[in-house]
Backbone bond lengths (Angstrom), bond angles and torsions (degrees), N, CA, C in turn:
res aa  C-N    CA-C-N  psi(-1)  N-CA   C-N-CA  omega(-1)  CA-C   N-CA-C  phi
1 X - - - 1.448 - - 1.530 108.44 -
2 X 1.344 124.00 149.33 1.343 124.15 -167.62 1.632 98.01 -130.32
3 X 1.256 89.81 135.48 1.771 100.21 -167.78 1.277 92.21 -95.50
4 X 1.723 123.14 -70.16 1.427 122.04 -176.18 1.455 116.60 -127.23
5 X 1.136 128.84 -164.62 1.961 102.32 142.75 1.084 170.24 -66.98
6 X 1.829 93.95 6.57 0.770 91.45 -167.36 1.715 79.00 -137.85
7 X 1.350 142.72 -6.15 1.162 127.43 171.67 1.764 114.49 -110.95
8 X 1.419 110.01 157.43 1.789 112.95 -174.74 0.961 117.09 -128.08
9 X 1.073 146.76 132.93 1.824 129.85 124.94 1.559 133.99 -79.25
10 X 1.390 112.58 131.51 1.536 95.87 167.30 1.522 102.51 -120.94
11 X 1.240 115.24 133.50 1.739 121.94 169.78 1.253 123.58 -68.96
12 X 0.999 155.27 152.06 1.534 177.56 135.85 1.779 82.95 90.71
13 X 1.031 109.41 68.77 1.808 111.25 165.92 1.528 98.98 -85.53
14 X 1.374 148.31 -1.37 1.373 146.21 -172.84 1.128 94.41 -132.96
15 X 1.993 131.96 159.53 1.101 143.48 155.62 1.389 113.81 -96.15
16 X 1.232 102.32 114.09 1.809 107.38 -166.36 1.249 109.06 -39.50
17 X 1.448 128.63 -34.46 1.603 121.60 -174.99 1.572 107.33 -58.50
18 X 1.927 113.12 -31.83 1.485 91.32 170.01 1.622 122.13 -113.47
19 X 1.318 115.15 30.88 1.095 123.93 161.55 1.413 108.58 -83.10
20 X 1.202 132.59 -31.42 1.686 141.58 -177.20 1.762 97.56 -68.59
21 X 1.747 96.77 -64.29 1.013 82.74 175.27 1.694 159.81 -67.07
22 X 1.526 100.01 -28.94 1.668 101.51 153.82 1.653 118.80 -78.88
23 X 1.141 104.30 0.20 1.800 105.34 163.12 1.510 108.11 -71.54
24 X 1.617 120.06 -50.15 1.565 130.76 -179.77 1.562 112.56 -64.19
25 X 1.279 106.98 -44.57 1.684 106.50 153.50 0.888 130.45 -32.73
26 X 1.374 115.57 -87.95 1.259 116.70 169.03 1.757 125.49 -43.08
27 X 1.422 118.40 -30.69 1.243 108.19 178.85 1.379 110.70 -62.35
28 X 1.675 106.57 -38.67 1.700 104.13 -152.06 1.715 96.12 -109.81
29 X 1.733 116.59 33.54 1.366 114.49 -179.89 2.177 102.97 -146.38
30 X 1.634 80.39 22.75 1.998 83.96 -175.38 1.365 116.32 -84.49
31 X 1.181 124.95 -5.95 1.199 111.70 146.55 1.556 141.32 -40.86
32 X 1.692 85.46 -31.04 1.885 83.00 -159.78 1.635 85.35 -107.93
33 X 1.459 108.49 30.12 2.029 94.55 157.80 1.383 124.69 -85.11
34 X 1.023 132.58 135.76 0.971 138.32 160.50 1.646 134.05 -134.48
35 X 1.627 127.47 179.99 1.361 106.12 169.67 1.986 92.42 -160.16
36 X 0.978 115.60 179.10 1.404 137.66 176.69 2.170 104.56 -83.44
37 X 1.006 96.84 -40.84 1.247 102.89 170.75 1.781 112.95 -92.03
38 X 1.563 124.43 117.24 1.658 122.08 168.50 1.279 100.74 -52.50
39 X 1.376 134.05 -27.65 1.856 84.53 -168.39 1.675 105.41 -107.57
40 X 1.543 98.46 30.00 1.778 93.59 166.22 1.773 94.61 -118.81
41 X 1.092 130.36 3.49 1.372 135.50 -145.71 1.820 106.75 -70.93
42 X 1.441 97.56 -39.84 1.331 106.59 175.48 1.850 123.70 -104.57
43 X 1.432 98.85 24.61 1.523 101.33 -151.81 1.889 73.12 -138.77
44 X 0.798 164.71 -62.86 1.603 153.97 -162.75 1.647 116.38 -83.05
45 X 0.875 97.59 140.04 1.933 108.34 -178.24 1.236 100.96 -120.34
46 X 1.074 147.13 53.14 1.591 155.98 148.26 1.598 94.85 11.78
47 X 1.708 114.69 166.83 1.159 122.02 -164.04 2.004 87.81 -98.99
48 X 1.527 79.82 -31.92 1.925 75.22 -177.09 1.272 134.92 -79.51
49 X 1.862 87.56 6.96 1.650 86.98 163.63 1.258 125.13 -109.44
50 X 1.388 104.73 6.57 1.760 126.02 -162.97 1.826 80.02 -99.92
51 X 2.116 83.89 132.97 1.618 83.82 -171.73 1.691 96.66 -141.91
52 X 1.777 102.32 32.49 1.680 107.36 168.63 1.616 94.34 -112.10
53 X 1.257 114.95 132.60 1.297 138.95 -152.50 2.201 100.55 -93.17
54 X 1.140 90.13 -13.70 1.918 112.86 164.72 1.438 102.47 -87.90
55 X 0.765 131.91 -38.86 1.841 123.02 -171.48 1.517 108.83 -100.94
56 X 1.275 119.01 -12.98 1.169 126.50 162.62 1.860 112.24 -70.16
57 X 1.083 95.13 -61.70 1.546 119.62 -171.62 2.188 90.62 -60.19
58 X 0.754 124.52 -63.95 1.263 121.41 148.25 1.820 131.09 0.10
59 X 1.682 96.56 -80.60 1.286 111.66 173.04 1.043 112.10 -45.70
60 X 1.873 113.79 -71.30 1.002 99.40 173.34 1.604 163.60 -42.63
61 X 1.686 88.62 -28.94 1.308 91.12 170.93 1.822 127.98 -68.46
62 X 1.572 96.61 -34.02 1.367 100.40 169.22 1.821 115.68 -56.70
63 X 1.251 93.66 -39.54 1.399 94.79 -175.10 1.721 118.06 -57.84
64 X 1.243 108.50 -37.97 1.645 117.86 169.05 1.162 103.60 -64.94
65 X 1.248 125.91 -83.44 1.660 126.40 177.26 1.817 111.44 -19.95
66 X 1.425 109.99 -58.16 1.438 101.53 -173.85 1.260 110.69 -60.61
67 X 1.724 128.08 -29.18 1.628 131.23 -159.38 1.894 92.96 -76.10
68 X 1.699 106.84 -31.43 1.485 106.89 -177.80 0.994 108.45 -73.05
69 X 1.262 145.51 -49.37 1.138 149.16 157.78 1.490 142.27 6.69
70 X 1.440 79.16 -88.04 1.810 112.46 161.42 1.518 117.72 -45.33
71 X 1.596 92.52 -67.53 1.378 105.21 176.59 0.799 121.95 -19.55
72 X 1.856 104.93 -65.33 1.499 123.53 -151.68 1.649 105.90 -74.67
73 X 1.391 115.59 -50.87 1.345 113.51 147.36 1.592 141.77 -1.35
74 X 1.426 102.47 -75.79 1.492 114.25 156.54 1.185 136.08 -141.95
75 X 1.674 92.26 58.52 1.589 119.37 114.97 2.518 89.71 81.97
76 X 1.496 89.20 18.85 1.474 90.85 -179.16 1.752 103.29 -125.34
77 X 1.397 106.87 149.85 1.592 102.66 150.95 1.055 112.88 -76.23
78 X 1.575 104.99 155.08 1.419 106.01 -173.46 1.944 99.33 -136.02
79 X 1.409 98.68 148.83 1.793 109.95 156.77 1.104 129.31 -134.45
80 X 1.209 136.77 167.32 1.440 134.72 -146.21 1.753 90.39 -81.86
81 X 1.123 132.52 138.76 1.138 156.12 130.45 1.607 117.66 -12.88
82 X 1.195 110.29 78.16 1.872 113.03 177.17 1.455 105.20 71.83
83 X 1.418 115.86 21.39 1.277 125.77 168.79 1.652 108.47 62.57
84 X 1.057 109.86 57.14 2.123 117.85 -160.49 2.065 72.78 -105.74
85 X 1.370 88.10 158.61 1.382 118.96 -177.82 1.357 95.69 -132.23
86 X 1.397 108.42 146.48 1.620 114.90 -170.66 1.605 114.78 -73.77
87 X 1.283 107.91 162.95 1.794 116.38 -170.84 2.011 89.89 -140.77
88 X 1.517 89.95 161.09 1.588 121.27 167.86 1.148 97.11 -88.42
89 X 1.460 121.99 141.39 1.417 112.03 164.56 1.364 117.06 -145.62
90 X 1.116 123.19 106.45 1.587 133.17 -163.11 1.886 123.02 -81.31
91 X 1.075 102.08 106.54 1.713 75.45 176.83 1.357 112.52 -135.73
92 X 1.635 119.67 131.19 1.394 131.88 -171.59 1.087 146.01 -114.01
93 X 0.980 168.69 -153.00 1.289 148.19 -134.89 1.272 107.06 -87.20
94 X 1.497 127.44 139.28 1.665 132.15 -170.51 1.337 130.01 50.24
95 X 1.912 103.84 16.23 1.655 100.16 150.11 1.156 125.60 -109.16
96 X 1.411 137.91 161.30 1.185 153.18 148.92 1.410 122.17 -147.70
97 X 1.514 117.21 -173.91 1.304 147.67 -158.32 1.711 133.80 -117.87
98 X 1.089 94.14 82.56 2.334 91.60 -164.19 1.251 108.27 -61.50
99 X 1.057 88.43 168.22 2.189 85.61 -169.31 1.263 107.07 -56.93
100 X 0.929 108.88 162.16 1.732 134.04 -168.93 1.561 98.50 -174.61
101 X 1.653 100.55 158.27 1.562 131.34 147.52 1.272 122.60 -112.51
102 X 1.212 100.25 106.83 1.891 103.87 164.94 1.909 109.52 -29.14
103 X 1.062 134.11 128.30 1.192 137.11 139.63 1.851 96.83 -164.86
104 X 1.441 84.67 -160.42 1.493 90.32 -167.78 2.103 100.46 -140.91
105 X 1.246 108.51 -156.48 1.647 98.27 173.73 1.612 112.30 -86.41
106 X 1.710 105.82 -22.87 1.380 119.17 -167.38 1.570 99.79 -70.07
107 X 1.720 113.84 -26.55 1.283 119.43 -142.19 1.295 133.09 36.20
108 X 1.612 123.26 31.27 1.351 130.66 154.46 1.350 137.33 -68.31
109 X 1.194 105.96 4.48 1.418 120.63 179.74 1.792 121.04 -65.55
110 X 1.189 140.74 88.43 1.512 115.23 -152.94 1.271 100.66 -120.36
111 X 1.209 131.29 5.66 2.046 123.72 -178.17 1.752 91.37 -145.15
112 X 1.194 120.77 152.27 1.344 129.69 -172.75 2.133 89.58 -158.89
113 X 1.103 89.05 122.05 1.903 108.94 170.91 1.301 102.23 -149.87
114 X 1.354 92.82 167.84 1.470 133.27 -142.14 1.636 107.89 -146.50
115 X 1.425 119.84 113.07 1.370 119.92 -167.35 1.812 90.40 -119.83
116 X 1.523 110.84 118.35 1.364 112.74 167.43 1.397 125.55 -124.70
117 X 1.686 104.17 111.48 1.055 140.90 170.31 1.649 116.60 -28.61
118 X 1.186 118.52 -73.31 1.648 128.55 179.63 1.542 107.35 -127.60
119 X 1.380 126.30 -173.59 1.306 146.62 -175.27 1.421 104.57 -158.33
120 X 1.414 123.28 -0.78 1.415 95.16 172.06 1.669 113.71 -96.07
121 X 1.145 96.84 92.31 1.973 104.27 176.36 1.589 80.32 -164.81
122 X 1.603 103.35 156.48 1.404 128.03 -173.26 1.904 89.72 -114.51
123 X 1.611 87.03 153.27 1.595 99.79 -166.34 1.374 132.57 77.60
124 X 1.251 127.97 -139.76 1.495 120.65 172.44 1.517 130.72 55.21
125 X 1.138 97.64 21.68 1.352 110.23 -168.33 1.428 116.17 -63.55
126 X 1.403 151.16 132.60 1.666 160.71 174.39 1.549 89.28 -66.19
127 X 1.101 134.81 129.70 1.325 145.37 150.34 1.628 126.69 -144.16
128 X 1.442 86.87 144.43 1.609 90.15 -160.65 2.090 101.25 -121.03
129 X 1.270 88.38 170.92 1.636 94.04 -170.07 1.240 117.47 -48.82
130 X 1.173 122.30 -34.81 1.309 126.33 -161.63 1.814 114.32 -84.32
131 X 1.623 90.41 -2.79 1.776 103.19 -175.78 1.987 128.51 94.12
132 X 1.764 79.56 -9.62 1.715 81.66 161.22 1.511 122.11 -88.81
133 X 1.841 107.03 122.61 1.560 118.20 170.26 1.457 115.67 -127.48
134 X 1.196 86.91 144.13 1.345 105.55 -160.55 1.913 109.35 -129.68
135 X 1.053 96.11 152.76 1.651 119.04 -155.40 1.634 92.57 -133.05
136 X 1.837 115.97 78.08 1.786 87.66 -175.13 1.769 91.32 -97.57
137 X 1.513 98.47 171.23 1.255 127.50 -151.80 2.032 79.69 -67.67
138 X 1.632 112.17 -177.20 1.167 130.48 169.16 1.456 98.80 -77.53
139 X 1.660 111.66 142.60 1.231 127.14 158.50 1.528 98.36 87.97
140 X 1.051 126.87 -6.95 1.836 137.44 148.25 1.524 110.76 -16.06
141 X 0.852 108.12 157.72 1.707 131.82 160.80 1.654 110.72 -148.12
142 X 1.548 114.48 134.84 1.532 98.93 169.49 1.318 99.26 -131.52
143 X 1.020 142.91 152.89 1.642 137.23 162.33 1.639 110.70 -137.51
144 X 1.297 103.32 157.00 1.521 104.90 -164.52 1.962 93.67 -148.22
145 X 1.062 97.25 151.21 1.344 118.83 157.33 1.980 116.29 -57.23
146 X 1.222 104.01 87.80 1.661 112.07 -176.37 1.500 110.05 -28.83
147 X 1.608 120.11 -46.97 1.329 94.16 -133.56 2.100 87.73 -105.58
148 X 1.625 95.49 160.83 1.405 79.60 -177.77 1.558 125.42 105.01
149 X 1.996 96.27 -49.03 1.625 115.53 -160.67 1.879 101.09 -92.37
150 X 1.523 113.95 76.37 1.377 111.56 -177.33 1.920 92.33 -69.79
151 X 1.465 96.04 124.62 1.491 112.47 151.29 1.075 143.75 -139.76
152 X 1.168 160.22 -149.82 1.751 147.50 -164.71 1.488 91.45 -177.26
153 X 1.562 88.05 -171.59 1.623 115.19 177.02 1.531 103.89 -142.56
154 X 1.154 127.64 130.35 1.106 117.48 179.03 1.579 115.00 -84.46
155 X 1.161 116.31 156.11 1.850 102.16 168.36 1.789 151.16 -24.95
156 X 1.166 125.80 121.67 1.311 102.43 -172.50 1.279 125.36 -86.33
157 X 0.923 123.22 102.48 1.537 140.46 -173.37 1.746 122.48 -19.23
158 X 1.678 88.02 -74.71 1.132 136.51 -176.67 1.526 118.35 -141.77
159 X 1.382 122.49 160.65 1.482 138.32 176.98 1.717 93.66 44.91
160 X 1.942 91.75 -161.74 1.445 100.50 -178.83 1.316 110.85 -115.75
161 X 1.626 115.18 173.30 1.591 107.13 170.35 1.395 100.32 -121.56
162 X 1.442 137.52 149.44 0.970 121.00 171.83 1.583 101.03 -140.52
163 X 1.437 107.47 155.29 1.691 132.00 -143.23 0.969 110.55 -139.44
164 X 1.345 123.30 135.53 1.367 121.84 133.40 1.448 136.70 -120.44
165 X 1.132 102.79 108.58 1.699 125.28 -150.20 1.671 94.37 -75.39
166 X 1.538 124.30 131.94 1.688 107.97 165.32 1.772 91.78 -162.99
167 X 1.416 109.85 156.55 1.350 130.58 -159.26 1.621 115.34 -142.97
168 X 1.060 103.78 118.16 1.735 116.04 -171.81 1.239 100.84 -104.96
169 X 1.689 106.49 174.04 1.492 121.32 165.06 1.119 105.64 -147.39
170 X 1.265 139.06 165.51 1.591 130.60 163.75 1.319 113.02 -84.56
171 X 1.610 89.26 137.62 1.658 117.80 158.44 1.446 117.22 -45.02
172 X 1.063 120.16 130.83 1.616 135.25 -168.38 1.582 110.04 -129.86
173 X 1.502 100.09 76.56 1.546 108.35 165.57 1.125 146.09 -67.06
């Protein structure tokens, strides 16, 4: 579904058998999250700490699929963004995210998506400057044009949300 031109959704972008399953991962592997930043510290499961060779094999595939995706979308090759490898990312009751724009100092950052796992948690809402929020269904994908696109998360109510956050730039041949 196409919101504007520069933002998307696609529905059932995950097969629920492995949306359950990197949800159970992550539940029964949160210890070993961490991040460089405290307030992602307990909320990201890095790929380099994930050490079942199925949930890896997993990620990745989403991770290709989403780079095809996008791409194909608008009409660019794309590569991972500072060379980041995908993470789980959990967040639960009474956190969120104030507006922001994805970029960086380089400002090379040019596609920013969003892979969602479940919908049953209250709150958490994606919101962007302009006042559109959105609640997409489980097994979602949204991607947007980074730069420009200030958005947030609103609070989590209730339950959890779980994500997989990843950021491209174009290939420069």
């Amino acid at each position: 579904m196409k919101l504007n031109k520069d933002f998307f959704i696609i529905e059932n972008f995950y097969y629920k058998k492995d949306s359950i399953k990197l949800i159970n991962y992550w539940e029964n592997n949160k210890h070993l999250c961490s991040d460089t930043r405290a307030f992602h510290s307990k909320r990201n499961l890095h790929m380099d700490s994930i050490n079942d060779n199925y949930i890896k094999h997993l990620l990745d595939y989403y991770f290709f699929k989403k780079m095809i995706f996008i791409g194909h979308q608008f009409k660019k090759k794309l590569m991972p963004w500072q060379n980041q490898k995908s993470r789980i990312c959990c967040w639960s009751k009474g956190e969120s995210m104030d507006l922001h724009v994805d970029k960086n100092e380089k400002d090379d950052m040019e596609y920013s998506c969003i892979g969602y796992l479940n919908e049953n948690y209250e709150g958490g809402l994606l919101f962007f400057k302009d006042g559109t929020k959105i609640k997409p269904k489980e097994r979602s994908l949204i991607f947007f044009k980074s730069k420009n696109n200030y958005h947030g998360v609103s609070e989590i109510i209730k339950g959890k949300r779980y994500t997989i956050p990843l950021w491209f730039k174009e290939l420069k041949i």
